[in-house]
VMD Tcl script that draws the C-alpha trace (Angstrom):
set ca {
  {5.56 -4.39 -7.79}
  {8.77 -4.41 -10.02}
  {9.02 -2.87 -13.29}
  {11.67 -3.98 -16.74}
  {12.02 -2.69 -19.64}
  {12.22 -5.20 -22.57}
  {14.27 -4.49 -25.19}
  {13.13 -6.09 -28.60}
  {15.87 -4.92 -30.79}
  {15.71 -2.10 -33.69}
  {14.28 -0.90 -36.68}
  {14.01 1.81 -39.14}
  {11.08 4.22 -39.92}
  {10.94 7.13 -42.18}
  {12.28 10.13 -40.75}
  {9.61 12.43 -42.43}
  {7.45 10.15 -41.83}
  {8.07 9.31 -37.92}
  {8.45 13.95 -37.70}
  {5.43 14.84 -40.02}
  {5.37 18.54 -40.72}
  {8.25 19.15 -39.59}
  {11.57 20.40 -41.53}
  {14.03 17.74 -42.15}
  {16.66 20.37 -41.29}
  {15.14 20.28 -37.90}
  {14.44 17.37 -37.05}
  {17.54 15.54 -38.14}
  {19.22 16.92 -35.50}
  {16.87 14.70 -33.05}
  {17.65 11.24 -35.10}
  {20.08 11.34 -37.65}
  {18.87 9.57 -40.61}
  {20.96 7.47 -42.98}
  {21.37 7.60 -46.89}
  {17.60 6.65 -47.29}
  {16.16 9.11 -44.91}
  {15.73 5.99 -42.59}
  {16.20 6.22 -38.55}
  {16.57 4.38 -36.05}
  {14.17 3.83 -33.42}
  {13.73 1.39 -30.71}
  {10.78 -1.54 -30.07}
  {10.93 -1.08 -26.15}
  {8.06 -3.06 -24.00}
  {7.21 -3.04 -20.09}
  {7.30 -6.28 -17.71}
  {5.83 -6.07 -14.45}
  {5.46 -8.19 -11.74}
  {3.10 -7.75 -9.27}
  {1.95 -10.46 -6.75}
  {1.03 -13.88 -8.88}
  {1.08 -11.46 -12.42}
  {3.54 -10.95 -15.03}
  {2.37 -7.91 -17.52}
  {3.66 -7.39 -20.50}
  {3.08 -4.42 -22.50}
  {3.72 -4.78 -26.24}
  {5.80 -7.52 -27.62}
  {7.56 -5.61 -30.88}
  {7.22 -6.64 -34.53}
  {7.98 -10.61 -34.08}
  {10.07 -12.19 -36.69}
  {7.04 -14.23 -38.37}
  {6.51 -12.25 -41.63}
  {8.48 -12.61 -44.75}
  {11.68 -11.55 -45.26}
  {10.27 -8.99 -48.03}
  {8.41 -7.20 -45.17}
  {10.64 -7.42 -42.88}
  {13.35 -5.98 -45.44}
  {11.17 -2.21 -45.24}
  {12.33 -2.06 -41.73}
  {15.80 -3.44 -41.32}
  {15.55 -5.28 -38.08}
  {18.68 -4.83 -36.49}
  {20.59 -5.21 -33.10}
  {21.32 -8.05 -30.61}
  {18.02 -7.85 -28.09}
  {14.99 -10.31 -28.62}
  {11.88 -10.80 -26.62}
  {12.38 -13.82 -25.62}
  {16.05 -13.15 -24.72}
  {15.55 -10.42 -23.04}
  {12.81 -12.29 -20.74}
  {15.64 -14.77 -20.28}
  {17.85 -12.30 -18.49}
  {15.14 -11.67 -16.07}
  {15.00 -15.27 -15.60}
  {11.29 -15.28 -17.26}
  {10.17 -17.66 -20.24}
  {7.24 -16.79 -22.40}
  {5.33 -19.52 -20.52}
  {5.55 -17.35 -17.52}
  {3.47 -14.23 -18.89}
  {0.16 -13.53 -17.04}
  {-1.15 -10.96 -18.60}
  {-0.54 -9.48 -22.95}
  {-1.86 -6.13 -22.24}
  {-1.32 -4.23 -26.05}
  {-1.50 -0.45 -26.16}
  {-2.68 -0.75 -29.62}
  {-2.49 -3.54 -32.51}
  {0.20 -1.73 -35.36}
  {2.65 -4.70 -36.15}
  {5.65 -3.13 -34.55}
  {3.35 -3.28 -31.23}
  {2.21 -6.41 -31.36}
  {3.57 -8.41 -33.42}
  {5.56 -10.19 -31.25}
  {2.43 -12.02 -29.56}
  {1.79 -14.72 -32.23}
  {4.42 -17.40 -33.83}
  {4.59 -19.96 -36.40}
  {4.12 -23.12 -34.59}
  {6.92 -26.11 -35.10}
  {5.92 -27.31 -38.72}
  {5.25 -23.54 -40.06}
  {1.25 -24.77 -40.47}
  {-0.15 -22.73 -38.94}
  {-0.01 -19.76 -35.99}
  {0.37 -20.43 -31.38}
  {0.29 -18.23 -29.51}
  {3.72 -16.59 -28.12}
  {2.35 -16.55 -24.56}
  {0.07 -19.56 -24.05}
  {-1.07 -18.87 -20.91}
  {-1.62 -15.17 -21.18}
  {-5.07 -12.97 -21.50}
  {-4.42 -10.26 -24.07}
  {-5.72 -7.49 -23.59}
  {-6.91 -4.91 -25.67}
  {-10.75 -2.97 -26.21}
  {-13.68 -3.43 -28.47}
  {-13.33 -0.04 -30.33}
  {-9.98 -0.53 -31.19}
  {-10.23 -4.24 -31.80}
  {-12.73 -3.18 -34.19}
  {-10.93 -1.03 -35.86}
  {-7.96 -3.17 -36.08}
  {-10.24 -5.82 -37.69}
  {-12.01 -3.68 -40.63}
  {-9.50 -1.07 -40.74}
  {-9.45 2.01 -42.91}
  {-6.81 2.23 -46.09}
  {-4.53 4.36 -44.29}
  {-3.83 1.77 -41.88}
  {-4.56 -1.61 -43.42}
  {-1.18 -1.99 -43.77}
  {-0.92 -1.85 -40.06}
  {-2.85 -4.18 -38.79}
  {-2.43 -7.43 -40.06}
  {-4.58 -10.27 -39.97}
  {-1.73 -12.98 -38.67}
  {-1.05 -10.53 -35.58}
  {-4.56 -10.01 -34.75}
  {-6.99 -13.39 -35.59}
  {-5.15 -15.97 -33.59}
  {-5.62 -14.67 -30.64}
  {-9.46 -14.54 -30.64}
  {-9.69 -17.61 -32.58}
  {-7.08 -19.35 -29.72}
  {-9.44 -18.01 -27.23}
  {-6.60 -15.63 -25.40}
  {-8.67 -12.29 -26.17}
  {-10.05 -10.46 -23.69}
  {-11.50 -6.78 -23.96}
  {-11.23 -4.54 -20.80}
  {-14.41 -3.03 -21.58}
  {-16.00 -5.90 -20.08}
  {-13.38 -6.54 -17.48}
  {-10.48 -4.86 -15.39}
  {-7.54 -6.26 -15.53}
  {-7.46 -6.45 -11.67}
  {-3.53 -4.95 -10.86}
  {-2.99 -2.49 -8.07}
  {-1.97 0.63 -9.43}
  {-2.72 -0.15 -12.90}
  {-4.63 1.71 -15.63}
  {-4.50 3.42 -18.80}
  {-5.45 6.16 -20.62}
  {-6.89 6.22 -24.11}
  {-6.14 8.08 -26.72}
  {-7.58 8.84 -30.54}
  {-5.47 10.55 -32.34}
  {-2.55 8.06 -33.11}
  {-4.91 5.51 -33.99}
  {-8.55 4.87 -32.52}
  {-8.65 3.91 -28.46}
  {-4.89 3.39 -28.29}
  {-4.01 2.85 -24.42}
  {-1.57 4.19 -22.58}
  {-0.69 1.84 -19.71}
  {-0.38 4.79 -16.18}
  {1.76 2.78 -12.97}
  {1.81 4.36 -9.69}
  {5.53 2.81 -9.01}
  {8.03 3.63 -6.11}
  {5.99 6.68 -5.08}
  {5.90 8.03 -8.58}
  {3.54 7.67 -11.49}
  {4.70 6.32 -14.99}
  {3.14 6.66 -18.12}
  {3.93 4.40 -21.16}
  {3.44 6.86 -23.92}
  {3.14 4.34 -26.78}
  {2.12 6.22 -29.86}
  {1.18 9.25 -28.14}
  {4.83 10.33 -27.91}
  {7.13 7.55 -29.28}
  {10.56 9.46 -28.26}
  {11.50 12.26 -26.28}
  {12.02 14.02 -29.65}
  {8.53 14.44 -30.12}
  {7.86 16.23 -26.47}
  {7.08 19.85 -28.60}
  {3.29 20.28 -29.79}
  {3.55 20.43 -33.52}
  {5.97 17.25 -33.71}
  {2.98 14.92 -34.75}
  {3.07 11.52 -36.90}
  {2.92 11.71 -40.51}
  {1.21 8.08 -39.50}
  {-1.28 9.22 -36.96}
  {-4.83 9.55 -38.26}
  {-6.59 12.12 -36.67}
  {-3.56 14.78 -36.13}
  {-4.61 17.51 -35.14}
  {-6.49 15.36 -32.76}
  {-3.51 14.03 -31.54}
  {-2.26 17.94 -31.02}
  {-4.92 18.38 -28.30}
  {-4.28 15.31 -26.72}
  {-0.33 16.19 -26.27}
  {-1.25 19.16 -25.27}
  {-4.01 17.94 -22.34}
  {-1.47 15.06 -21.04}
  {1.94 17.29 -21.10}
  {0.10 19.41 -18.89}
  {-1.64 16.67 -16.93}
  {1.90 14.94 -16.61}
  {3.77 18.09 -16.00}
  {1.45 18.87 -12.97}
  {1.54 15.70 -11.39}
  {5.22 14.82 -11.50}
  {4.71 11.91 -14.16}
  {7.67 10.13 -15.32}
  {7.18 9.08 -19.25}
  {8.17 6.08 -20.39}
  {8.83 6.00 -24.18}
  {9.06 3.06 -26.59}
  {10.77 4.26 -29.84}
  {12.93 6.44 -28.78}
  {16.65 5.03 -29.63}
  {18.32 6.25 -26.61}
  {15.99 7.77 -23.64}
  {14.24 5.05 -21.62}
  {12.14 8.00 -19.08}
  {11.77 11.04 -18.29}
  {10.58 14.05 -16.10}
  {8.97 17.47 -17.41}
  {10.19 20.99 -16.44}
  {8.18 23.52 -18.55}
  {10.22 26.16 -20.67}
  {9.02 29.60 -22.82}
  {8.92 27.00 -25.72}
  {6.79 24.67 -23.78}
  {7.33 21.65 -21.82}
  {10.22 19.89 -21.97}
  {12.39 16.67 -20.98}
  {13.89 17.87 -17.62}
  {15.97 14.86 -16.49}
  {16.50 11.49 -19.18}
  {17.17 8.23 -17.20}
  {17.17 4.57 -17.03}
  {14.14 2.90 -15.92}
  {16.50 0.75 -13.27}
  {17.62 4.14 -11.97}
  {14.46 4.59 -10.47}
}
mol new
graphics top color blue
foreach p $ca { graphics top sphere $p radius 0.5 }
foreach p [lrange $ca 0 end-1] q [lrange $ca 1 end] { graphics top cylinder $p $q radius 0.2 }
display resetview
């Protein structure tokens, strides 16, 4: 098994909104935010090859909405998907395997394009299962008001109307030293894709714990749903992760690809930051 990271570019959330209850004055000091109280935070997906299978794991926010949507989140810096695929000498054709931790636009976005005469939607990945579960496809499909804006309908029906969906409720997605944990405070049955890898377990931490930043307790997603929900399941998997020697793996976070725990009086915390190709 080999393991990239996938850089999809950048874009810009909230900083209140990305710290919840947190003090600006405190939190700026993670991610400096600009003039708008905007910051920066990465779209960063997992490729792994194992045997005959190429997995990816999210695919960013795509570039197929309009340029009004796209304008709330200032897209920004040179990495695409598909280039970055291209430096691993990959197409999109080559993909196995869409696995999607959960379907928010900036996670999944990436997985359905316009096709050549702007008709209509194909599929990014045309010979690729994706993967997700029926709760959360469910909720994806009639979803609540807080999150409607989330989940849109041009990321989500295309791929069960082009036949590519495939729940792993019913199935397993049949990779060595591949699994996931789920999660329901971010957003209902999110997964968290756990890789035993070079002798070490990896966790990618999705929405769980989108940067490094947000390794203490209370720093919780004005965006998650059920929050303090999302406290006790920090809480549970730092520990978890912290006792087993995990390695996290975190998509938003601007700078910090992985890495390991060492617990502190003020709780457990980043011990050593790294590359993923410095494993």
């Amino acid at each position: 098994m080999k393991i990239h990271t996938i850089d999809t570019g950048f874009f810009k959330l909230d900083g209140g909104a990305m710290f919840g209850v947190v003090p600006k004055s405190m939190w700026q000091k993670l991610n400096p935010p600009d003039d708008n109280n905007m910051c920066t935070w990465a779209m960063r997906c997992l490729l792994i090859e194992s045997g005959n299978r190429l997995i990816l794991v999210d695919n960013g926010i795509g570039n197929k909405q309009d340029d009004k949507f796209l304008s709330h989140y200032y897209l920004h810096g040179d990495a695409t998907l598909v280039k970055s695929l291209n430096q691993l000498g990959y197409s999109p054709n080559d993909v196995t395997d869409m696995f999607l931790t959960h379907l928010h636009f900036d996670h999944c976005g990436g997985g359905v394009v316009w096709n050549m005469d702007k008709t209509g939607f194909e599929m990014m990945f045309p010979n690729a299962t994706y993967w997700t579960n029926k709760n959360h496809w469910q909720w994806a499909t009639q979803p609540n008001a807080r999150e409607k804006a989330s989940f849109l309908k041009d990321n989500l029906m295309p791929m069960q109307e082009s036949g590519h969906l495939s729940f792993l409720d019913d199935k397993n997605i049949g990779v060595d030293g591949f699994s996931n944990l789920t999660m329901n405070g971010h957003t209902d049955a999110m997964m968290l894709p756990k890789i035993r890898y070079k002798e070490h377990t990896l966790v990618y931490c999705a929405d769980l714990l989108p940067s490094v930043a947000h390794l203490p307790i209370p720093y919780v997603m004005g965006y998650d749903t059920r929050p303090l929900l999302t406290l006790e399941e920090k809480t549970k998997f730092l520990e978890e992760a912290f006792n087993n020697n995990y390695i996290l793996l975190f998509e938003h976070d601007p700078l910090v690809e992985c890495c390991t725990l060492t617990k502190t009086d003020k709780g457990i915390r980043a011990e050593k930051t790294f590359k993923l190709s410095e494993l």
